[in-house]
C-alpha positions in Angstrom: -4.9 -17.4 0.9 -8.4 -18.4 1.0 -11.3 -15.6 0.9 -12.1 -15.7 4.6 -8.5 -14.9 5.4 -8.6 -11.9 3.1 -11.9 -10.9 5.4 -9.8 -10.4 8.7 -7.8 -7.5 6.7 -11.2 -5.6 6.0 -11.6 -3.4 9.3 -8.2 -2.8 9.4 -8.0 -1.7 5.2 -11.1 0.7 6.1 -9.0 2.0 8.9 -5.3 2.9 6.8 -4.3 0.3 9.3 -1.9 -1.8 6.9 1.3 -2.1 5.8 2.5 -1.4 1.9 2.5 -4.9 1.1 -0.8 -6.2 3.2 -2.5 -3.6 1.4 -1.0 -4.4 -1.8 -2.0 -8.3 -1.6 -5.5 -7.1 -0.3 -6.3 -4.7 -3.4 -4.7 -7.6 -6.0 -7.5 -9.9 -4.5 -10.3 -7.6 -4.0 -9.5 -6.4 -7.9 -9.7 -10.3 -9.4 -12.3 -11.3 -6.4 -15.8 -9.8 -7.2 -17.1 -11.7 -3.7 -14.7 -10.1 -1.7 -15.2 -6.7 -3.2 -18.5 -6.4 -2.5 -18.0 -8.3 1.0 -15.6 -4.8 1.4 -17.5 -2.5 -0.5 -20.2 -3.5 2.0 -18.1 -3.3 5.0 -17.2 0.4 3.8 -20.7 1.5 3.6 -21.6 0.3 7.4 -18.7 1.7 9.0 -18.3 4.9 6.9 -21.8 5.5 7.0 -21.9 5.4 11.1 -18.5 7.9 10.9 -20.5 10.4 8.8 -23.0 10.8 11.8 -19.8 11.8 13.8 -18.4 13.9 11.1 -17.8 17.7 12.5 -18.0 20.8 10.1 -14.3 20.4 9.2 -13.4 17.2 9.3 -12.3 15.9 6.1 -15.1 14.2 3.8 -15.4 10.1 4.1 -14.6 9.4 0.6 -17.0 7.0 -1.8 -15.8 3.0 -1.6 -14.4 3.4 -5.3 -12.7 6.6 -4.7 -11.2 4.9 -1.8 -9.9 1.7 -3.7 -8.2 4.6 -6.5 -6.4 6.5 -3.7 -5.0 3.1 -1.9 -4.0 1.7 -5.1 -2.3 5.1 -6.4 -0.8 4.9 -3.0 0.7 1.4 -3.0 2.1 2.2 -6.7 3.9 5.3 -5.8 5.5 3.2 -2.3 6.2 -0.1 -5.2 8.0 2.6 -7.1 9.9 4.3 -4.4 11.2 1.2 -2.6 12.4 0.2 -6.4 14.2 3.2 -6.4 15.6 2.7 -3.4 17.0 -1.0 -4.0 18.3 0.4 -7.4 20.0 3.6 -5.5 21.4 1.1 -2.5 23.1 -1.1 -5.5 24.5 1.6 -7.7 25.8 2.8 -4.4 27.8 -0.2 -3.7 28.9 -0.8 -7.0 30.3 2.5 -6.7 32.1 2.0 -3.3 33.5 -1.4 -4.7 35.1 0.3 -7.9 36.4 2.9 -5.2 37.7 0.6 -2.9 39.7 -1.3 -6.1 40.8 1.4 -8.0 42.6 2.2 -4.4 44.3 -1.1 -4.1 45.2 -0.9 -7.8 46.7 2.7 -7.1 48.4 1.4 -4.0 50.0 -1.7 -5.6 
């Protein structure tokens, strides 16, 4: 994917709009790509600086561009991990069902 592409992810990245793996491919780039980092990092500043005019006595606090970028890429770690797990489980799980289902035709025979 070219830079420019990566660009039309931006609003929706700011916004905890994307999916595990668009987020994923977004923070790889934005990590190795110091152009579109700051394209973001500037981004972030415009549109979190106009929600902290509408922020209410309350409301969570905006957090900083690099404190952002930590929490999204803790984020898509723990989810990397998780859905590992979950492809591991799924095959021990049928490993286990297909010893189950042979030791029954053994014992039957």
């Amino acid at each position: 994917m070219e830079c420019r592409e990566y660009h039309k992810y931006f609003n929706s990245f700011i916004n905890n709009e994307l999916d595990y793996k668009e987020t994923k491919t977004l923070l790889s780039h934005v990590s190795q790509c110091k152009d579109c980092d700051a394209d973001l990092h500037s981004q972030y500043i415009m549109i979190s600086g106009l929600r902290k005019i509408d922020l209410k006595e309350g409301d969570p606090p905006i957090p900083e561009y690099e404190e952002l970028i930590k929490q999204e890429t803790k984020r898509c770690r723990r989810e990397g991990i998780i859905r590992r797990a979950f492809v591991e489980l799924s095959i021990l799980a049928l490993i286990i069902s297909v010893i189950f289902i042979l030791k029954g035709i053994l014992w039957i025979n």
